[in-house]
Every structure is written in C-alpha cells, then in structure tokens.
DOROVO-864967 format. One record per residue (C-alpha): x, y, z; residue in one letter. Coordinates in steps of 0.05 Angstrom, whole numbers, padded with zeros to 5 digits, always signed. Example, Ala and Ser with C-alpha at 12.3 -4.5 7.8 and 13.67 -1.06 7.14 Angstrom:
2
+00246-00090+00156A +00273-00021+00143S 
This chain:
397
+01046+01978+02332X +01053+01906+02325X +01008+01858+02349X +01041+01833+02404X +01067+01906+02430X +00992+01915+02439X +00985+01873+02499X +01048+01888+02540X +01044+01914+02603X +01054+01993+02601X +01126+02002+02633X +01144+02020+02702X +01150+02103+02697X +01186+02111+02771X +01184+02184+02777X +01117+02196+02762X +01097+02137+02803X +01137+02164+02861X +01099+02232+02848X +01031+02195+02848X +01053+02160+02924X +01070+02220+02946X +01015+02265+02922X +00956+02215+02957X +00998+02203+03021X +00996+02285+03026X +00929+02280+03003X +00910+02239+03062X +00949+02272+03117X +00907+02336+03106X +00838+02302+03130X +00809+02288+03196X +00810+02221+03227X +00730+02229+03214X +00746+02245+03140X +00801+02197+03128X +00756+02142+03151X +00701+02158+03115X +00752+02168+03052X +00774+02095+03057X +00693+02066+03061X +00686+02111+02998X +00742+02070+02963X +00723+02001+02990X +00654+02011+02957X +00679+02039+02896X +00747+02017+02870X +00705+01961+02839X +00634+01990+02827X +00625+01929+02780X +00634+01874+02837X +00607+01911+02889X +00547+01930+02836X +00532+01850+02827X +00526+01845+02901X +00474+01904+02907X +00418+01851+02903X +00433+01827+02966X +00430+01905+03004X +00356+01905+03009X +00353+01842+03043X +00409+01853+03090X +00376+01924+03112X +00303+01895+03123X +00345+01843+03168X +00365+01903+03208X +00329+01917+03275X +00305+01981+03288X +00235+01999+03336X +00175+02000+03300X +00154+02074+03316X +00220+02108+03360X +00174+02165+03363X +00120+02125+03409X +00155+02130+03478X +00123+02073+03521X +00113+02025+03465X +00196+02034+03449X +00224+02028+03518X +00175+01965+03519X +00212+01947+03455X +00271+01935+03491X +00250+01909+03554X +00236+01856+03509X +00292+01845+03474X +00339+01783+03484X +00399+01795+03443X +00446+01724+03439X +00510+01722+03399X +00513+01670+03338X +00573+01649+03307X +00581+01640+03231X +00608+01574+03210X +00679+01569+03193X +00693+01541+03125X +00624+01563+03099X +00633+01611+03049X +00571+01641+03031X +00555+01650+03108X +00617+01686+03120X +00614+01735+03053X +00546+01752+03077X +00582+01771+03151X +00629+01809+03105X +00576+01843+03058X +00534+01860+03128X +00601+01884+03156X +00625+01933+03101X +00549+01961+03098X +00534+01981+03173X +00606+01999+03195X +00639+02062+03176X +00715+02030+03178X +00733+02001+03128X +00740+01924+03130X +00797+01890+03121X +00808+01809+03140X +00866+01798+03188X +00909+01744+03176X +00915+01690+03229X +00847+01674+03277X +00783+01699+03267X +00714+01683+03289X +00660+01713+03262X +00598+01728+03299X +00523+01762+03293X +00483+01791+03352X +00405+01774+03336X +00347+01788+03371X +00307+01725+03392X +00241+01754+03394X +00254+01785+03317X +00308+01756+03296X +00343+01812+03269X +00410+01846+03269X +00441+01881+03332X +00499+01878+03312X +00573+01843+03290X +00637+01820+03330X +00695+01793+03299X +00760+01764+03342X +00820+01757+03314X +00890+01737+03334X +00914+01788+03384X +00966+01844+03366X +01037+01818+03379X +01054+01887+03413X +01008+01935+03445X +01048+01972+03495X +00993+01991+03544X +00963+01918+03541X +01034+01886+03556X +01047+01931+03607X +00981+01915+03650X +00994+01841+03630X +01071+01857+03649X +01079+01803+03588X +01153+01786+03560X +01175+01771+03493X +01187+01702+03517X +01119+01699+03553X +01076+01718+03494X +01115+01679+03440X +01161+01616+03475X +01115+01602+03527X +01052+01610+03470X +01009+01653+03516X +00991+01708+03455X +00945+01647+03439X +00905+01655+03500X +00883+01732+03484X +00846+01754+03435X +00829+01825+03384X +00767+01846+03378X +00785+01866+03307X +00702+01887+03292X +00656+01901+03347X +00606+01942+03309X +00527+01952+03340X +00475+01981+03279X +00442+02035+03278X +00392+02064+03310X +00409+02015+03362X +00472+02048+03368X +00464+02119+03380X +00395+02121+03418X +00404+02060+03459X +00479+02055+03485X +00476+01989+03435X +00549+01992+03420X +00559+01981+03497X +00512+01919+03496X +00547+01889+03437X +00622+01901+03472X +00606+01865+03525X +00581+01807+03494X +00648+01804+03468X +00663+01767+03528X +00600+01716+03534X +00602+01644+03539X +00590+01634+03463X +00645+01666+03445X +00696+01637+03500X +00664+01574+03486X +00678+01581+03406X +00755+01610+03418X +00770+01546+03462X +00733+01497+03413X +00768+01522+03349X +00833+01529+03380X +00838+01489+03442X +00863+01544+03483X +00830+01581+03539X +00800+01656+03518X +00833+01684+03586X +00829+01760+03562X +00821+01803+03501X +00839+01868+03475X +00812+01919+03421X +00822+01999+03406X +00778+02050+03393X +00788+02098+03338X +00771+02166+03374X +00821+02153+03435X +00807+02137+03501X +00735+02170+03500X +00687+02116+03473X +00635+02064+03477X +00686+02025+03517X +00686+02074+03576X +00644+02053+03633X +00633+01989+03617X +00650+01942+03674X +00674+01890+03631X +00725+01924+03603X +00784+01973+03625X +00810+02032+03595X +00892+02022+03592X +00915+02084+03555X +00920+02108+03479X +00967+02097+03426X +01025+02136+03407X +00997+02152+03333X +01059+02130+03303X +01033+02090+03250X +01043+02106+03169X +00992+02125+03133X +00970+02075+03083X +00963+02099+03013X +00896+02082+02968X +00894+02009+02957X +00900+02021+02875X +00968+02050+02892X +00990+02010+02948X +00982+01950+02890X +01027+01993+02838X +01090+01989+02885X +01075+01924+02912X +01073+01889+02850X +01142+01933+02834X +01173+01902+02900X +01155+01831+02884X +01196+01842+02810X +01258+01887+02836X +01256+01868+02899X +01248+01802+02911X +01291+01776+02959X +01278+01830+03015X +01207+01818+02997X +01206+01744+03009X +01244+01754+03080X +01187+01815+03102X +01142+01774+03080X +01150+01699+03102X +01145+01671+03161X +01215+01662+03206X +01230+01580+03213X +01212+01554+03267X +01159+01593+03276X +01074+01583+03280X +01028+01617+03241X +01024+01664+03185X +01060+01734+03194X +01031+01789+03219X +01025+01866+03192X +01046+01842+03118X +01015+01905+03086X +01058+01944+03139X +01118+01921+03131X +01101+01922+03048X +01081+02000+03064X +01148+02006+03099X +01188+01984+03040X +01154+02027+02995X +01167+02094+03035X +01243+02064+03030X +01238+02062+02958X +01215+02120+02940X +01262+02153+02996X +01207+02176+03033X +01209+02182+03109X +01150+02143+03149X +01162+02192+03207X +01131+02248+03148X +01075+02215+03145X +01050+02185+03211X +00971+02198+03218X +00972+02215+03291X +00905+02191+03310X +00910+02158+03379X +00878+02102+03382X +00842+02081+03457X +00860+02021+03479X +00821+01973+03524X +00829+01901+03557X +00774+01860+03578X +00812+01817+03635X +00768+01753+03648X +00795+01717+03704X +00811+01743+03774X +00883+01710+03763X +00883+01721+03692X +00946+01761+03691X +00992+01709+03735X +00963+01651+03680X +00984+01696+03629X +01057+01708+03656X +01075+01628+03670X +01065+01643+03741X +00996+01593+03753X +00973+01538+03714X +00913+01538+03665X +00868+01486+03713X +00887+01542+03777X +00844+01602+03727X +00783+01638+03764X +00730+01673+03724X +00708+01734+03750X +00627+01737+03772X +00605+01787+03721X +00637+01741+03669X +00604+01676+03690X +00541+01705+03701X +00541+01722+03627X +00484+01750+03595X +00442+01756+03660X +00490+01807+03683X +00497+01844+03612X +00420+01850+03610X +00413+01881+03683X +00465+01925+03666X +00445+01943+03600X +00380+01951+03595X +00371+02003+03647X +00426+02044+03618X +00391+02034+03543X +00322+02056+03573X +00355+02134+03610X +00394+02138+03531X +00331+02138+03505X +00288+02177+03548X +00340+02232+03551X +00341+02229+03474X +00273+02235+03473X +00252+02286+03516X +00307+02336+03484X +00282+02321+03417X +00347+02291+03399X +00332+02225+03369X +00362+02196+03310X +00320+02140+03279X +00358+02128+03207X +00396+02069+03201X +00471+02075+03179X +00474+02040+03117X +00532+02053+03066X +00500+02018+03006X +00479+02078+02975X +00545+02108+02952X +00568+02065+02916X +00581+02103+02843X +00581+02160+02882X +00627+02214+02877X +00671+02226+02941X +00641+02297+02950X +00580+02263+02947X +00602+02213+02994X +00619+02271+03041X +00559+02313+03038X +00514+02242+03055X +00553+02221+03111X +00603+02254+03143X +00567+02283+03204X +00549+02209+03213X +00625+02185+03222X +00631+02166+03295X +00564+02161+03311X 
C-alpha cells in the first residue's frame, strides 16, 4: 500500500450501507416510545465518550446546584420547604457561550429526551429558587412549528396568515420545558415550571429580542394527550398527533448518508436544504427533509417506518382576543391579556402550591415517595443494557 492510499477515505460500499439503514431503522421500530427515548439519551452521552468525558468535571457541580428538600422523609419540615419557595424564571444571555453550554450540559443531564438545538429562535431560560438558589427546572422557546394541525385549527390560521401576514412570529414552541427531579414527581413541579412558560419574563424577553408580541405558544407532550399539561389552567389540551413521522436513524448513520447526499446529490440537496428567495429565516425540519431523501435513496418507504407515538398537543392562548390578532382580524394595540396571565406569578403560586402540598402528602402517606434525583451523568461509557437496567422504569417520570 502506498503512502498516499493510506489516508483515503474508505469507499462508499452502497449495499451494505443500505443494509446498515435498514437494520437500525428496524432496530428502532421494535422499542417502546419509553425505550426509544431512553435509546437516543444513551447515544447522545456516548457517541463521543471522549467529549462528553472532558465535560464530566462540570456534573458534580451542576447536580449539587440541583434543588431537592433537605430530609423528604420529615413531613412538616418539607411541606414548609415549599411554602417557602419562590421559584422566578432567569434567562441565559444570548451570545454568551459558556452560559448557554452550561444550559445545554444541565439540559442533556436532567432530561430524558434527548436534546437537540432547533434552528431559528430560541431563548433559553432557568427556574431558581430565590431563597436557595438552586435549580427547578429549564424552559427553552423556540420558533413555533410551521404546521401543527390541531394548533391551526383552534387558531383557524391560513397559510397566508402564518407566513404573508408574519403572524408565526407572534407564537412560540416550548421546544424544552423540563422540571428536575424530585421536584418533579413528588411535587407536581413539572406543572409549576409549564406555567411559567407564560410569565412576564419570558413574554417580556420574546418581545425584547424580537420585537414582536408573545400572543400564544404551543408545545407537545411525548406520552399523548395525558400529561403534566392536563389541568393546568394556563394551558389547553387541543388533540394528539397523527404519529406519522419517520423514524430517525442513529445520528452515526444519519451522518453516513448525509455526507453521501451532499457528494451525489447535490443539487436536490441544496434546494431541500436552502432557504426559498424571498423568504425570512433559516429553514425549518432540515434533518427531516435530509431523513426523507435518504429513505428515497435507499428505496425505502417512510410510511414503513413511521414511529406512531402520538404526540399531545397543547396551546397556551394568552390574550382574551388572541385568536382574532392572530388571524388579521384586530390590531396588535386592540390585544387583551387574560387575568391569570397578568397576574403572573401570584396566580401560579396560589395555584401551585396547594396542589404541590396534596402531591406530597398523598405520596407520603402511601409510602410512595421518590427522593433520587434524575441525573443521566452516570452512563456515560455505559453499555446500553446497562443503560436500560439503570433507568428505564424512570422514563416518563
């Protein structure tokens, strides 16, 4: 072999690439949505243990920053715990970027989805305590979904009034709205941390970066319609997804094809992939439409391979005339905030608290308390059956 041989790139082998799609796309469609989830926080902590190995350093410090009671098993001193709790939302600073890896790091480690950054908006947020200053939780909101068919239908949004008129600007995603645990499960804490979703902080931030009003916003639930979301009066349940999205293939052999694309198919690539003239902003669902030329390529229906999983799908609708400002029918100055809106935090807090307080209790008295945090740092360099046998009763909780 000559020198130079030595450092070519291995060729292309089609077939057995095809064979290697194919094989982890079946691979996937035989797990749960509890087990596919946890399959893909598996891979995003170890399909670079090295990297993710040089950040370990930092795992100690982010789980001590965690907020958790100081003895869950001590009844009266923890529901006086969180009587005395005043939970605010803090945004991290755009453009800073060792404040918003840390949002990531804390992000990947308490949330069992995987993360993945959307393109377009996002603003990053923490929930803290005041009185400890530690973590409740994370929110991040994003640019909202161009179509979400039980969304647009409550709206009764057009083409022309989400993209000519510019009103998909005025919604947002909540693309992460994660609470930690034990805050979570044994004190309705993922209900506290959606409804700060919709607190002056974060209105105020969405209309200070982008100059446009925050006049509703959106998000979906991974389990269906049966959630964290239900019951909470600042948000309304509008239905479930159809479950008609592809599955998407390990990210190590998502790359192989895409990098195959870019070389033999490069014009078809470049139109997927680039933005339409004339038109604002990056495009959306890239590593979709990437996905969808692949399964084209290797003459593979998408319809084979569809995960199913319905996803719930709520709308937190701000303004009493939200919907008419939304449609072109009223302008922006004619907007009315609904009460439990303005009143903010006062109004999260008396509804909250209460509810956190009977969680607990009940919990209590039936012995059915969980005081671990959920903290994924320790798998990474561990095997996926190792993975599974740690944490897969936890998925969901």
């Amino acid at each position: 072999m000559g020198f130079d041989s030595f450092f070519d790139e291995p060729k292309f082998d089609f077939d057995a690439e095809r064979k290697k799609f194919i094989d982890n796309l079946d691979y996937l469609k035989s797990m749960s949505v509890q087990e596919q989830t946890l399959y893909k926080k598996w891979n995003e902590f170890n399909a670079d243990v090295y990297s993710m190995t040089q950040k370990a350093s930092k795992f100690a410090k982010i789980e001590h920053s965690i907020w958790v009671p100081e003895d869950i098993n001590n009844k009266e001193q923890t529901i006086k715990e969180i009587e005395a709790l005043e939970p605010y939302v803090e945004m991290v600073e755009q453009g800073n970027t060792e404040q918003n890896e840390m949002w990531t790091l804390v992000r990947r480690l308490i949330h069992t989805m995987e993360f993945t950054a959307n393109p377009g908006r996002n603003l990053k947020f923490y929930v803290k305590d005041k009185v400890t200053g530690k973590i409740l939780g994370i929110i991040c909101m994003g640019s909202d979904v161009t179509s979400l068919g039980a969304r647009d239908t409550f709206i009764g949004w057009t083409k022309d009034n989400k993209f000519k008129d510019g009103k998909l600007k005025y919604t947002s995603i909540g693309t992460t709205i994660c609470c930690a645990q034990p805050l979570g499960f044994n004190f309705l804490g993922g209900k506290l941390v959606a409804t700060l979703v919709t607190s002056s902080v974060i209105r105020d931030a969405w209309k200070k970066t982008y100059g446009q009003t925050l006049v509703g916003a959106s998000t979906t639930s991974l389990y269906g319609i049966h959630s964290m979301y239900n019951s909470i009066p600042h948000w309304k349940t509008l239905g479930s997804s159809k479950g008609k999205i592809a599955l998407k293939p390990d990210d190590s052999t998502y790359e192989v094809w895409h990098d195959w694309l870019k070389e033999n198919q490069a014009d078809e690539y470049k139109r997927q992939t680039t933005q339409k003239e004339g038109v604002a902003g990056p495009v959306t669902g890239v590593k979709q439409k990437v996905i969808n030329m692949i399964f084209r390529a290797v003459g593979v229906k998408p319809s084979n391979y569809q995960h199913g999983f319905k996803r719930g799908i709520f709308y937190a609708d701000i303004y009493e005339n939200g919907k008419e400002f939304l449609r072109g029918e009223i302008e922006e100055k004619d907007l009315k905030m609904k009460k439990k809106y303005s009143d903010d935090s006062d109004y999260i807090m008396k509804w909250w608290k209460p509810k956190a307080i009977r969680r607990y209790t009940k919990l209590f008295d039936e012995g059915r308390l969980k005081p671990e945090k959920l903290f994924y740092g320790d798998i990474v360099g561990k095997t996926w059956e190792e993975t599974k046998e740690m944490y897969l009763s936890e998925v969901g909780r």
